[in-house]
C-alpha positions in Angstrom: 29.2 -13.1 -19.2 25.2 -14.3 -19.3 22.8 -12.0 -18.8 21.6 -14.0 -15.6 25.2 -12.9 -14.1 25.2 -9.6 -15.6 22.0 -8.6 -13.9 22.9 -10.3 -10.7 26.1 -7.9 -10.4 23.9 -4.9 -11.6 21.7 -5.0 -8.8 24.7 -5.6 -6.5 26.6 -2.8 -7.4 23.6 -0.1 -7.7 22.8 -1.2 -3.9 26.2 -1.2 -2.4 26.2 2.5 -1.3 22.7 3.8 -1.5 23.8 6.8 -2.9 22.5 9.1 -6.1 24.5 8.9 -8.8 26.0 12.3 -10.5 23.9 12.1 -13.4 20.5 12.1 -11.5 18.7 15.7 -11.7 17.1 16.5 -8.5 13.4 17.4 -8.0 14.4 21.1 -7.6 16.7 21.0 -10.6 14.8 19.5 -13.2 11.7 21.6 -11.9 13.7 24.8 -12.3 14.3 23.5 -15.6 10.6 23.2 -17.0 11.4 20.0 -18.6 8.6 16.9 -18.2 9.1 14.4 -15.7 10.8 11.2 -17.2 8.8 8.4 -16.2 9.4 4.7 -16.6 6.1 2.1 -15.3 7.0 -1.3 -14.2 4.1 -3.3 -14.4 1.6 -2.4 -16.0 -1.9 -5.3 -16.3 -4.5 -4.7 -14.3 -4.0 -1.7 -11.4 -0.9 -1.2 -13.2 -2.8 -0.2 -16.2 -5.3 2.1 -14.5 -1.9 3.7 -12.7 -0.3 4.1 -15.9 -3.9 6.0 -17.1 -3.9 8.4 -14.2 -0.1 9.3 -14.7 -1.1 9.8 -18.1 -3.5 13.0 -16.8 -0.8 15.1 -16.0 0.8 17.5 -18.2 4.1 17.1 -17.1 4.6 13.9 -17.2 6.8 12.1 -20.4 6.1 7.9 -19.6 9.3 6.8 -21.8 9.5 3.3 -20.8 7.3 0.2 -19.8 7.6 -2.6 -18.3 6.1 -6.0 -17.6 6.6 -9.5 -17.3 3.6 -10.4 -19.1 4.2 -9.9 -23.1 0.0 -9.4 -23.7 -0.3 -6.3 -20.8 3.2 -5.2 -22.4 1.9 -4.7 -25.5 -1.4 -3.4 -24.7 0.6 -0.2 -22.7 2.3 0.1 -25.9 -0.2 1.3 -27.3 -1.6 4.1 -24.4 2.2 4.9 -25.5 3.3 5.0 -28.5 7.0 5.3 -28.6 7.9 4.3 -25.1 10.6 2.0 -24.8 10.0 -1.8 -24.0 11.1 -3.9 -21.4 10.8 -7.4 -19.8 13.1 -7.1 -17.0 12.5 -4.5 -14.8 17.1 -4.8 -14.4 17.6 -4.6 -17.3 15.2 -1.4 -18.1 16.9 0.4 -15.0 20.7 -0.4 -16.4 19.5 0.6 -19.6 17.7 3.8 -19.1 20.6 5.5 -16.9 19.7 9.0 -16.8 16.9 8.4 -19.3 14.6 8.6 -16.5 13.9 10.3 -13.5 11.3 8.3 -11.4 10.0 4.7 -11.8 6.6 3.6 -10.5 6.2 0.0 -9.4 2.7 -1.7 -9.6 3.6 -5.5 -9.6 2.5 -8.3 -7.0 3.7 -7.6 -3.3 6.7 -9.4 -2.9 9.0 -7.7 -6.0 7.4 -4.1 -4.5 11.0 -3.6 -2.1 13.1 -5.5 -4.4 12.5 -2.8 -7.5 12.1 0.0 -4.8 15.3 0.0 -3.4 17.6 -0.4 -6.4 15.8 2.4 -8.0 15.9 4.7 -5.2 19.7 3.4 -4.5 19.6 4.7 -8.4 18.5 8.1 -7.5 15.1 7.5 -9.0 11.5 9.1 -7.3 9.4 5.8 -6.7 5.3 5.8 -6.8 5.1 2.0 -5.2 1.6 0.5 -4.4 0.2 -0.4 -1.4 1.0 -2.2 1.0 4.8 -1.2 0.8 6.1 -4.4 1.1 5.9 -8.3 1.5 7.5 -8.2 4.7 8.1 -6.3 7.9 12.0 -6.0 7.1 11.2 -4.4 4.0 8.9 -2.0 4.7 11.5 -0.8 7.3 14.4 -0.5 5.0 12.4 1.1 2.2 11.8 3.9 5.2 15.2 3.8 6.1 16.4 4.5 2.4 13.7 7.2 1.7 15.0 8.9 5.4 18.7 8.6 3.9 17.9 10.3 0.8 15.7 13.2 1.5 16.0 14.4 -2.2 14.1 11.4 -3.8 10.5 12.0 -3.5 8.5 8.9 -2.7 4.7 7.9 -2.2 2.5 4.6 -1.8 -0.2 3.9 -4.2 -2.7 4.0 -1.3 -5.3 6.1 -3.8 -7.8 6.8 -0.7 -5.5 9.0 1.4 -5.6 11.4 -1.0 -9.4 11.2 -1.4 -12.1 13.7 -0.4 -14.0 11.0 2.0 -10.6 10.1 3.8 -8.9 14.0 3.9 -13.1 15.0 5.7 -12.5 12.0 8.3 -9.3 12.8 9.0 -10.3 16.7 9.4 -13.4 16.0 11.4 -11.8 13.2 13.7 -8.7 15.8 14.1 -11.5 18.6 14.6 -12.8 16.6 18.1 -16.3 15.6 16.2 -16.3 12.5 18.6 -14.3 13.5 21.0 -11.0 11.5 21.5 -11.2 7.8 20.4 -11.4 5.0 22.2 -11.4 1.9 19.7 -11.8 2.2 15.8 -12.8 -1.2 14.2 -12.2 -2.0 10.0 -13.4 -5.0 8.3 -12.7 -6.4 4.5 -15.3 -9.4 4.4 -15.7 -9.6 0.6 -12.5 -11.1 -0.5 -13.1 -14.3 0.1 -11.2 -15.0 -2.6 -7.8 -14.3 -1.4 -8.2 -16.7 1.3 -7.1 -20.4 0.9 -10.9 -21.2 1.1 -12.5 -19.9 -2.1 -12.3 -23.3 -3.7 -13.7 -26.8 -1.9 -12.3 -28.0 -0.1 -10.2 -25.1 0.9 -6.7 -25.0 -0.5 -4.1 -25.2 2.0 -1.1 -25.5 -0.1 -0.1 -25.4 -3.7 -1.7 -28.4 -6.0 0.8 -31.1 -7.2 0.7 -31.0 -10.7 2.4 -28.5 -13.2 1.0 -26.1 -16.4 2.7 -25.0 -19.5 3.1 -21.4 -19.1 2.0 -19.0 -21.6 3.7 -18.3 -23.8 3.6 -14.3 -23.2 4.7 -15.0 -19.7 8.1 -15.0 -18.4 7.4 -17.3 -15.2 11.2 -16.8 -13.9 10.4 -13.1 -13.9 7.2 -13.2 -12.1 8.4 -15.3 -9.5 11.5 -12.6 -8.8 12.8 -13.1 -5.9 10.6 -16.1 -4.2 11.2 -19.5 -4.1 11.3 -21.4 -7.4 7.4 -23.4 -7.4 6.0 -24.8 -11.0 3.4 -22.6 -12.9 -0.2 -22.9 -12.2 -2.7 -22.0 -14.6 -5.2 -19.5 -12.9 -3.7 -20.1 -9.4 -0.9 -17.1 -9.2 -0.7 -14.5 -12.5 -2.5 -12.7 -12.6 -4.8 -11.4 -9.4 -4.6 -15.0 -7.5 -1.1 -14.5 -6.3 -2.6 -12.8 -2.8 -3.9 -15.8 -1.9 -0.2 -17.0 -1.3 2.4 -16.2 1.2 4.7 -16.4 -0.9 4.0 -13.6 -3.1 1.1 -11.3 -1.5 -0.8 -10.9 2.1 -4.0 -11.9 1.7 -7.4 -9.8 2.3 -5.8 -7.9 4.9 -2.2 -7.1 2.9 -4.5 -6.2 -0.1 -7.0 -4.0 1.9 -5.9 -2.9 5.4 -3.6 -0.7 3.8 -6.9 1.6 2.9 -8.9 1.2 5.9 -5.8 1.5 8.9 -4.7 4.5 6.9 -7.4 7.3 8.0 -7.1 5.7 11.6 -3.1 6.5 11.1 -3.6 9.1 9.7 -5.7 11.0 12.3 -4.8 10.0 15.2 -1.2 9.9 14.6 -0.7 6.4 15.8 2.9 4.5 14.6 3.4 1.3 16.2 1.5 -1.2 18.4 2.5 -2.4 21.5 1.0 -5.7 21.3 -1.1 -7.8 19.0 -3.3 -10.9 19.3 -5.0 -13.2 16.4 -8.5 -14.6 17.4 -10.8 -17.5 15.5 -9.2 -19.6 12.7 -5.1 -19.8 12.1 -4.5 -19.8 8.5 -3.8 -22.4 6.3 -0.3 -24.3 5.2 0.6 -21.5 2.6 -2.4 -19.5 2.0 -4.5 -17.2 4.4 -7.0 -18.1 7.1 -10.8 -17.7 5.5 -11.9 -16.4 9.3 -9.7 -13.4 11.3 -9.9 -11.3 13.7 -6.9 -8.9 14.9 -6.6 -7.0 17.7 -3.8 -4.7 18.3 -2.8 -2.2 21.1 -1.7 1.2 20.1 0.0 3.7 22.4 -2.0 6.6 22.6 -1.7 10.0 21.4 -3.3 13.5 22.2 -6.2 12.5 20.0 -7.0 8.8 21.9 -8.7 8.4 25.0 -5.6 6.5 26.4 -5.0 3.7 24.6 -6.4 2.3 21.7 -7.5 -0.8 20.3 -8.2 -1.3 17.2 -9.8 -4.6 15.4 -9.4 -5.7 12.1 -11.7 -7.9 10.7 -10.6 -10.5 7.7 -13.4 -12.2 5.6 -15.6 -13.3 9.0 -17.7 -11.9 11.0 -17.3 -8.6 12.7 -18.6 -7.8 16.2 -21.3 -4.8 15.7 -24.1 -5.4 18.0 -22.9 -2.4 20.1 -22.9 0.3 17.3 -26.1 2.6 16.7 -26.3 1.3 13.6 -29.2 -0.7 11.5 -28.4 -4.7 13.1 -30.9 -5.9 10.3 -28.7 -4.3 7.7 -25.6 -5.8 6.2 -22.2 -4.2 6.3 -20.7 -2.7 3.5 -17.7 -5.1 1.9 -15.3 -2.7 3.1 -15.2 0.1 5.8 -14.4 1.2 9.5 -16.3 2.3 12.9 -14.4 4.9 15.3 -15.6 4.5 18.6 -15.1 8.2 20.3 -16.0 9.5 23.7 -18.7 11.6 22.1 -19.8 9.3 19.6 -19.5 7.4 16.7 -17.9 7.4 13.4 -19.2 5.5 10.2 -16.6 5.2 7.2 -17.6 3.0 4.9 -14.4 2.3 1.7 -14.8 5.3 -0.2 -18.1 7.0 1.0 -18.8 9.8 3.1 -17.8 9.4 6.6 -21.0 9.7 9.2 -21.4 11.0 12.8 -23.4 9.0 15.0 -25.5 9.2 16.8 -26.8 12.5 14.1 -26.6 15.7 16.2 -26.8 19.6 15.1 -24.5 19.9 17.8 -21.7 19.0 15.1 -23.0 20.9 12.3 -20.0 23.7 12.7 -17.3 21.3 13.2 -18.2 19.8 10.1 -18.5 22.4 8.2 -15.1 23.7 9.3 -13.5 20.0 8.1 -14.8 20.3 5.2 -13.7 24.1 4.7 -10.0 23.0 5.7 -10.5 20.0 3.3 -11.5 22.5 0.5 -8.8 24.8 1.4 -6.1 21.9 1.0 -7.7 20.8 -2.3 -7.1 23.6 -3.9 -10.9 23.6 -5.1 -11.3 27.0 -6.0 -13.7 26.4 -8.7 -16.4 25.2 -6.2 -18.3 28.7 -4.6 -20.1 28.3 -1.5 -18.7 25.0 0.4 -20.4 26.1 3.7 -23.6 25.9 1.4 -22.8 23.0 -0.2 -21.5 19.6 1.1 -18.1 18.7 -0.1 -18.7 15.2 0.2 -21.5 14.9 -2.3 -19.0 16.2 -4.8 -18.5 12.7 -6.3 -15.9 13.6 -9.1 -13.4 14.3 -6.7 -12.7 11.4 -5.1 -9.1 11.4 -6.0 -7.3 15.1 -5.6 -5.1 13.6 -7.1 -2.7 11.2 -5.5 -1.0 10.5 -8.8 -0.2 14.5 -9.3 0.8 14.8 -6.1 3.4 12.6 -7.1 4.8 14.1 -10.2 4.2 17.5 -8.9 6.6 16.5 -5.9 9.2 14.9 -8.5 9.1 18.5 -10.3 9.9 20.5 -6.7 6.4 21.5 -6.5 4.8 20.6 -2.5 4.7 17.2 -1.1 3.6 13.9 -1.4 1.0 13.0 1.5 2.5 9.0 1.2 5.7 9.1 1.8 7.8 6.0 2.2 8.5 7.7 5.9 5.0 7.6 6.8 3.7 4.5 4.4 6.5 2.0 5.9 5.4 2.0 9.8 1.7 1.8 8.6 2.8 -1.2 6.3 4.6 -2.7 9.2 1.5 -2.6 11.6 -0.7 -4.0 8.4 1.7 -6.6 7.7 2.5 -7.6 11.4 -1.4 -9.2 11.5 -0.2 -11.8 9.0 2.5 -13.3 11.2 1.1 -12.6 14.6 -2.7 -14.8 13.0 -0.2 -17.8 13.2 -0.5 -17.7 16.4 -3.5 -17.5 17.4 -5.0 -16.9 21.0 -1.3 -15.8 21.7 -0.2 -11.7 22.8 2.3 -10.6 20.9 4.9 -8.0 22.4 6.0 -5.8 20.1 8.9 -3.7 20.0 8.9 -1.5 17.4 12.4 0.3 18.0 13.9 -3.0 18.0 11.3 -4.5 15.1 10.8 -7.6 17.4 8.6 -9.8 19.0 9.5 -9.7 22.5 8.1 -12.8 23.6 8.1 -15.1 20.8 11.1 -15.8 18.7 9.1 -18.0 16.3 7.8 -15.2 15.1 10.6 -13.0 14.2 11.7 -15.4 11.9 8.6 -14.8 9.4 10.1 -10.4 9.4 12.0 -11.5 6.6 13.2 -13.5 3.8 16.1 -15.0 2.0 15.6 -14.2 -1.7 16.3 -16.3 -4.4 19.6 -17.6 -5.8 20.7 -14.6 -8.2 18.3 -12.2 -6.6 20.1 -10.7 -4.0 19.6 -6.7 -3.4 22.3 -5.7 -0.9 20.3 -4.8 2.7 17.6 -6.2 1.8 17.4 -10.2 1.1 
């Protein structure tokens, strides 16, 4: 038997039934224990090795096996662990490590995130996966659907924000009625220009005809996973490129949205639109349009003023002239406007949110937020929050989303990411890249149903075949 076919019928049979296997500790068992968590990190270059660091802070945590595709990033986590075990092929590591390990965390380009998921979880392995959830609406859904199935297996998405202090004081404050109900929220990524099919000249449309010899330290097969066989680029895919490409990522707004749509989720309890619509330019043959705007219909909720629309913005311009802010001044890279009956609310990526128009009126239901914030932090070593504000407190920008995770694992409270929660904000994130191929067109959407109602073109592009020898059962 090759090892091709040998890992082929691995992943088969460790997704036929979905089911934890015998040997699999649960959270509460292992916790009761007072052993370590056993942790395994699949990819680990780049945000995979700043993931790897911050699992690295926590006491209980025992990393005992890495892997990556890439022999160079490989051998660099190597040495962050010394004695960790060493793997290419993320198969082959799970079939190998049996009950070696208890949870797996998956930090590699979009389209292998489900893929490596799934048989884990269908493993009875915890899974840390980074944002967004999936490649495609299908996906996302299923990796819900397993999480729901399996309520022992602690999950979370490596959307970092959500667990920060700037985020949890938005979320408190909006929650708290500081502008009233909302009306419309508007978020905007207009510095990656980059992952659009326009950051060379002229733009690139589709993959160049010609072929590299690829590194040696890279196993190209691997990388590729389970999308369609292309030749290897140099520079154009490994290692950030690849979210230029539909193939393997979702552009500005599948690398981004996931952090700016998650307070607005998050506090106002929205799940799924009821329609979306794609304005300005349709994207290219196989990369992403350089100019988008979104606009997508939510069903309201008790903290929306009726329904609400939201906006995303991708690379271009974003519609402003109505906010009470500084015209003259340019928008941060990254960030979001909630449009309440009361006011306004200013989030720029990672900063403190702001109230406008600036009122005393406020003043307690701020403090309050941030109390509550404090209160769910934990920070007891801080004296005096009504005194001081919370969100000046610059080294705690993560609380930590990481130990969240590996506290969860070890039966100790909850992640705040669950794959329950992260998969329908995935879905509404990854719908824009579909529905912006048709643009000037309203797209029904039933979410029950995970359907376009009126345009069958589009449900074809909610999932995938994967590749010859790829297969993972329910999913592709």
């Amino acid at each position: 038997m090759t090892m091709k076919t040998s890992r082929r019928t691995f992943l088969q049979g460790a997704a036929l039934a979905g089911t934890v296997g015998p040997w699999i500790l649960s959270s509460r068992s292992f916790g009761a224990e007072g052993r370590k968590l056993r942790h395994a990190s699949i990819g680990v270059g780049r945000r995979g090795d700043g993931d790897l660091r911050c699992f690295l802070t926590h006491p209980d945590i025992e990393v005992v096996a890495l892997c990556d595709v890439d022999r160079s990033f490989l051998e660099a986590a190597a040495k962050l662990v010394p004695g960790a075990r060493l793997y290419r092929d993320w198969r082959v590591m799970l079939e190998k490590e049996g009950d070696r390990i208890d949870s797996i965390s998956a930090t590699v380009p979009n389209h292998m995130h489900a893929p490596i998921a799934v048989t884990a979880m269908n493993l009875g392995k915890h899974v840390y996966c980074q944002k967004p959830l999936t490649h495609s609406l299908f996906e996302s859904r299923r990796m819900a659907e397993v999480a729901a199935a399996n309520p022992e297996l602690v999950t979370q998405m490596g959307v970092q924000t959500h667990s920060g202090v700037q985020y949890r004081a938005a979320v408190a404050m909006l929650q708290a009625g500081v502008i009233g109900k909302v009306k419309e929220a508007h978020s905007w990524d207009i510095v990656r220009f980059y992952y659009t099919g326009a950051f060379v000249d002229p733009p690139m449309r589709r993959r160049p005809d010609r072929e590299d010899p690829v590194p040696e330290e890279l196993d190209w097969d691997l990388w590729l996973g389970v999308a369609p066989k292309r030749p290897f680029v140099k520079d154009l895919y490994h290692t950030r490129w690849w979210r230029r490409w539909r193939d393997f990522g979702g552009g500005a707004q599948g690398d981004m949205a996931g952090h700016m749509l998650d307070p607005v989720f998050t506090a106002l309890e929205i799940v799924s639109p009821s329609w979306v619509m794609s304005y300005r330019s349709p994207p290219f043959e196989e990369t992403y349009s350089p100019n988008n705007k979104l606009h997508y219909r939510f069903p309201g909720t008790k903290y929306t003023a009726g329904d609400l629309d939201y906006f995303w913005y991708d690379t271009g311009e974003v519609d402003k002239a109505d906010w009470p802010i500084d015209q003259k001044k340019k928008l941060p890279g990254d960030g979001s406007m909630l449009v309440g009956e009361q006011g306004y609310m200013y989030l720029p990526h990672g900063s403190a949110p702001e109230i406008l128009p600036k009122s005393k009126d406020n003043d307690a239901i701020v403090k309050e937020a941030l109390a509550e914030v404090a209160r769910e932090a934990d920070l007891d070593r801080y004296d005096g929050l009504g005194k001081k504000n919370l969100l000046q407190l610059g080294d705690m920008s993560d609380l930590d989303h990481y130990h969240q995770f590996v506290n969860a694992c070890l039966g100790k409270g909850k992640t705040t990411t669950p794959f329950e929660y992260s998969g329908p904000l995935s879905e509404s994130i990854l719908m824009g890249t579909i529905v912006n191929r048709f643009p000037e067109e309203k797209l029904l959407w039933d979410g029950k149903a995970l359907s376009f109602t009126n345009k069958p073109e589009a449900n074809e592009r909610l999932r995938r075949a994967y590749r010859d020898g790829w297969s993972v059962e329910g999913l592709g």
